[in-house]
TORMI-980274 format. One line per field, with one value per residue: residue number from 1; residue in three letters; y, x, z of N, C-alpha, C in turn. Coordinates in nm, 2 decimals. Layout:
% residues N
num: c(NUM / ...)
residu: c(ALA / ...)
n.v: c(Y / ...)
n.u: c(X / ...)
n.w: c(Z / ...)
ca.v: c(Y / ...)
ca.u: c(X / ...)
ca.w: c(Z / ...)
c.v: c(Y / ...)
c.u: c(X / ...)
c.w: c(Z / ...)
This chain:
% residues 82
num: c(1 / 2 / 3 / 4 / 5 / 6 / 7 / 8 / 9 / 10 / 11 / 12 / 13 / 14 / 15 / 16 / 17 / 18 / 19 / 20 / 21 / 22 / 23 / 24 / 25 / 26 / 27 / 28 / 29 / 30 / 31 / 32 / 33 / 34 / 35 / 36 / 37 / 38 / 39 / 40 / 41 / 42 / 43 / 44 / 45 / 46 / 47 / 48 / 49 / 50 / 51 / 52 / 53 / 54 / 55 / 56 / 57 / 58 / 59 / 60 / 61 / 62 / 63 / 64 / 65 / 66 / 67 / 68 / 69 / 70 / 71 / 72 / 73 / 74 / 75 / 76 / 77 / 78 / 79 / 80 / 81 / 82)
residu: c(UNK / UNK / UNK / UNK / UNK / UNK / UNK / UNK / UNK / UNK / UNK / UNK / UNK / UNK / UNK / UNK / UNK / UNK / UNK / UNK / UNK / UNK / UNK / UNK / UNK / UNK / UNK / UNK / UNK / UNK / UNK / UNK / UNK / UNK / UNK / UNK / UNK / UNK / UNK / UNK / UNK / UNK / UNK / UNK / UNK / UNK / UNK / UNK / UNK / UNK / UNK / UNK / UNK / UNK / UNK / UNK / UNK / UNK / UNK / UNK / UNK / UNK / UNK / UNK / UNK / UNK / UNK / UNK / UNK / UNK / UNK / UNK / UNK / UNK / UNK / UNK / UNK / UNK / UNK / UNK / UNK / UNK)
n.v: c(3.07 / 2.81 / 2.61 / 2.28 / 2.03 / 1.69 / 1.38 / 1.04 / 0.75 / 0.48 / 0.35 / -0.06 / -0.02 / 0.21 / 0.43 / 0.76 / 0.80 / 1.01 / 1.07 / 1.24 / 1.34 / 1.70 / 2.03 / 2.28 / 2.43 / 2.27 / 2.09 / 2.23 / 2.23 / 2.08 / 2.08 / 1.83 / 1.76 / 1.49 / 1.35 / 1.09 / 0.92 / 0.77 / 0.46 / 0.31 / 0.15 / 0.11 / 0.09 / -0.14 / -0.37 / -0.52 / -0.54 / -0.74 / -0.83 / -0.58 / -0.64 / -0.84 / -0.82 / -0.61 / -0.77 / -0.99 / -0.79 / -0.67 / -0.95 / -0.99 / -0.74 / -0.79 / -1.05 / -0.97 / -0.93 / -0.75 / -0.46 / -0.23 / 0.16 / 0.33 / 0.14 / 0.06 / 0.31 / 0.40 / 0.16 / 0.31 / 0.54 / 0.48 / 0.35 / 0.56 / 0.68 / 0.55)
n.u: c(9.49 / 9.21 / 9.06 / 8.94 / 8.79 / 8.78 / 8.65 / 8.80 / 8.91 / 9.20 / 9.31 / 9.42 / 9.57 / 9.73 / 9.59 / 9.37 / 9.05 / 8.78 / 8.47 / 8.29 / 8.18 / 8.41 / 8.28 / 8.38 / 8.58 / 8.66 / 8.84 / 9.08 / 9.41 / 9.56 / 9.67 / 9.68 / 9.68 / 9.70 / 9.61 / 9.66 / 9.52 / 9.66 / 9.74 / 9.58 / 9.60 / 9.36 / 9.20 / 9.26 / 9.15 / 8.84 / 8.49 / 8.36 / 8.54 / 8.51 / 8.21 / 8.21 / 8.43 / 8.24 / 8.03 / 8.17 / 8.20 / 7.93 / 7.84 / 8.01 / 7.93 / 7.64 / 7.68 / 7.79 / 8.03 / 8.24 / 8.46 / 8.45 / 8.51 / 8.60 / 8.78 / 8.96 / 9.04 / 9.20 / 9.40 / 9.52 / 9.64 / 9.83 / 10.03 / 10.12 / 10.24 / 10.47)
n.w: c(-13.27 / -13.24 / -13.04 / -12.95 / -12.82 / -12.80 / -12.79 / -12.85 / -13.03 / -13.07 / -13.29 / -13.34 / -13.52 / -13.48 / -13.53 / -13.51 / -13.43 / -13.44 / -13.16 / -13.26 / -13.56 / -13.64 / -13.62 / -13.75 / -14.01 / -14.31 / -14.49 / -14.36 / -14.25 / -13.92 / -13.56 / -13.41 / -13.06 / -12.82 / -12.57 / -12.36 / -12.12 / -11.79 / -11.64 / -11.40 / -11.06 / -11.06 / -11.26 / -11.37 / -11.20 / -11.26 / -11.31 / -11.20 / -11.03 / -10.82 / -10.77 / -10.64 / -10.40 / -10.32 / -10.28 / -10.01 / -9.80 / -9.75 / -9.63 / -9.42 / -9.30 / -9.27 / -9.11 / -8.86 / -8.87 / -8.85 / -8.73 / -8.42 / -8.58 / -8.37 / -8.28 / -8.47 / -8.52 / -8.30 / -8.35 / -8.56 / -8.45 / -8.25 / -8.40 / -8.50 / -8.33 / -8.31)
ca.v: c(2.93 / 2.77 / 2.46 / 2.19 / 1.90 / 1.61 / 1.23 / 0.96 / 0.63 / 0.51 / 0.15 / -0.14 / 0.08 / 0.39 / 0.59 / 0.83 / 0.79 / 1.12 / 1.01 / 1.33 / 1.48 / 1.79 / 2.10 / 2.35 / 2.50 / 2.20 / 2.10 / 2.28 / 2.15 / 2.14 / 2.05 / 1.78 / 1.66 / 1.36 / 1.33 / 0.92 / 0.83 / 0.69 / 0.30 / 0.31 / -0.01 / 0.10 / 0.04 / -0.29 / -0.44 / -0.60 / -0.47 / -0.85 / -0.81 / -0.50 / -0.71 / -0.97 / -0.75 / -0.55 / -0.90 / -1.00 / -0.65 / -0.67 / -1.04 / -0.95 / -0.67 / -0.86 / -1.10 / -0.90 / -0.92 / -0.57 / -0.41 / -0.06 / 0.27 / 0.34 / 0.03 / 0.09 / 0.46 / 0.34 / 0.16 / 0.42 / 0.64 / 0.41 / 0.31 / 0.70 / 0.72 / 0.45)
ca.u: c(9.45 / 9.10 / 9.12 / 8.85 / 8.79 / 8.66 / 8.69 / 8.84 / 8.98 / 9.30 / 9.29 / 9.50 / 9.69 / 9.75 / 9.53 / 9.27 / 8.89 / 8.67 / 8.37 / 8.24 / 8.28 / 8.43 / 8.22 / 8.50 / 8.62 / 8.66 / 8.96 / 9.20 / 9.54 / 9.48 / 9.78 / 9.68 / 9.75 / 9.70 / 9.66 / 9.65 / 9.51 / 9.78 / 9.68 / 9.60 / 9.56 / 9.21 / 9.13 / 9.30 / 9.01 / 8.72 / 8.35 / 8.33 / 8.63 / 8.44 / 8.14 / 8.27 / 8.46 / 8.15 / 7.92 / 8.24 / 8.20 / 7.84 / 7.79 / 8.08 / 7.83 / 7.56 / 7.67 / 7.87 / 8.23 / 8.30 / 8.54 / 8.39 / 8.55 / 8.73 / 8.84 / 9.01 / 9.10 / 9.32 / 9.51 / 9.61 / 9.64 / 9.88 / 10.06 / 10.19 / 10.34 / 10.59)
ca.w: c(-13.29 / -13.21 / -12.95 / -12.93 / -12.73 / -12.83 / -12.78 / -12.98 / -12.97 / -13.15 / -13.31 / -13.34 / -13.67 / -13.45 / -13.63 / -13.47 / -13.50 / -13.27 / -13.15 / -13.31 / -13.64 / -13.57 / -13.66 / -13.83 / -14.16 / -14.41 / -14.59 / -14.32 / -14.17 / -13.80 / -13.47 / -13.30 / -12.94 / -12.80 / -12.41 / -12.33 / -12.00 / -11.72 / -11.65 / -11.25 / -11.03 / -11.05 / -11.42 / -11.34 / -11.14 / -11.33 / -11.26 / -11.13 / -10.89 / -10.75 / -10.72 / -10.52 / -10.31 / -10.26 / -10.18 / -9.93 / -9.77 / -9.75 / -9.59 / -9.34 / -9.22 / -9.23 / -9.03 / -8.77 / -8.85 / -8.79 / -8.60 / -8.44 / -8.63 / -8.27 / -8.23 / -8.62 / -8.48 / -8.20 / -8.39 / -8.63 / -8.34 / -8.20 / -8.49 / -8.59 / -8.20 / -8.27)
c.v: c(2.90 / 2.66 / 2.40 / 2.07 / 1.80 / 1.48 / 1.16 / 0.85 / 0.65 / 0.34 / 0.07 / -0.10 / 0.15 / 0.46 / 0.59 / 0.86 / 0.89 / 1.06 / 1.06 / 1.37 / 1.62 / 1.92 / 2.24 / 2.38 / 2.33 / 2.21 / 2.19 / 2.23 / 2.21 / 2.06 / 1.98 / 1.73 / 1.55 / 1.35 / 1.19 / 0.92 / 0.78 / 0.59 / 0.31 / 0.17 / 0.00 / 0.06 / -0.09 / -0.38 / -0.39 / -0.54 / -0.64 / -0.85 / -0.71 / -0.55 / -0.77 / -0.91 / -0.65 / -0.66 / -0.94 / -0.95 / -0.70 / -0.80 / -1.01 / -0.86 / -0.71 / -0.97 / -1.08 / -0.87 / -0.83 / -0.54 / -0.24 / 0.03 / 0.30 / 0.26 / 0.04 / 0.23 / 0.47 / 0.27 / 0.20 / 0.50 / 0.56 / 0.37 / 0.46 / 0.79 / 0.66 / 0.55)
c.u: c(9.33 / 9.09 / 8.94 / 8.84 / 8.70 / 8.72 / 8.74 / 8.86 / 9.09 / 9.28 / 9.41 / 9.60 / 9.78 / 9.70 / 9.38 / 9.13 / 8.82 / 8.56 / 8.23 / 8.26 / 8.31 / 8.37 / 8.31 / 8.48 / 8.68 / 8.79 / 9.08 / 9.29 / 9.51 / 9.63 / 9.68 / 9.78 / 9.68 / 9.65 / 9.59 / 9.65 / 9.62 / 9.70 / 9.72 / 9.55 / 9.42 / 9.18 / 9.15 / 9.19 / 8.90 / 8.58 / 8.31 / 8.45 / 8.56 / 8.29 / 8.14 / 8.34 / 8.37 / 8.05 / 7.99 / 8.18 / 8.02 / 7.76 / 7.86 / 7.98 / 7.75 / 7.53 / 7.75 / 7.98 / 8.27 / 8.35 / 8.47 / 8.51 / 8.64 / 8.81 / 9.00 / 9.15 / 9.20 / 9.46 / 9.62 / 9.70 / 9.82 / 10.03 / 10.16 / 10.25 / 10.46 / 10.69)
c.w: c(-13.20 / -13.12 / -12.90 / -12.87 / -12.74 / -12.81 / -12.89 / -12.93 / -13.10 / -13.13 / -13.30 / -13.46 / -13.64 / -13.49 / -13.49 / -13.51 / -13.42 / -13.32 / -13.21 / -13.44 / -13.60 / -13.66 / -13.67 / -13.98 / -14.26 / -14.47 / -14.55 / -14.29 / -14.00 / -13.72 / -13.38 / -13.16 / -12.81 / -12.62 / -12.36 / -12.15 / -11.89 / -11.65 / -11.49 / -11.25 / -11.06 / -11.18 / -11.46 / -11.31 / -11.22 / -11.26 / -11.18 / -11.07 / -10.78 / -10.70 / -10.58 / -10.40 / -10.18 / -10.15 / -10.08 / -9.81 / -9.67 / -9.66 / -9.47 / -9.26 / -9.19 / -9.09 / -8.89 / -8.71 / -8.92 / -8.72 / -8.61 / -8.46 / -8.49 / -8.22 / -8.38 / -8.58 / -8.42 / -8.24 / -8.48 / -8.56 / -8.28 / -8.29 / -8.52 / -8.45 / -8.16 / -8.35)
């Protein structure tokens, strides 16, 4: 058996569309399988949540409400002797 990898999507039917046609023997029977993504927090947040998060981030530095990396360190440090 021959194994190919290609993309697709799957509509609002269920049915399977690849984003390729697939370059093969014509008119064969073929074993698909499927492998679906798992839906992390990350895919959750919006390219404008990551924005905002980032401009946050970014004015906070700017204007000098930072805590220094050892000051951060310490209290990890601290934290995993209780």
């Amino acid at each position: 058996m021959k194994a190919l990898k290609i993309m697709g999507t799957i509509n609002e039917q269920g049915q399977l569309t690849l984003d390729q046609p697939l370059i093969t023997d014509k008119n064969s029977r073929v074993e698909v399988i499927v492998l679906i993504p798992e839906k992390t927090d990350q895919d959750d947040t919006s390219q404008a949540e990551v924005l905002a998060d980032f401009r946050q981030a970014w004015h906070e530095a700017m204007t000098g409400q930072t805590i220094p990396v050892a000051q951060l360190w310490e209290g990890q440090q601290q934290e995993s002797f209780c």
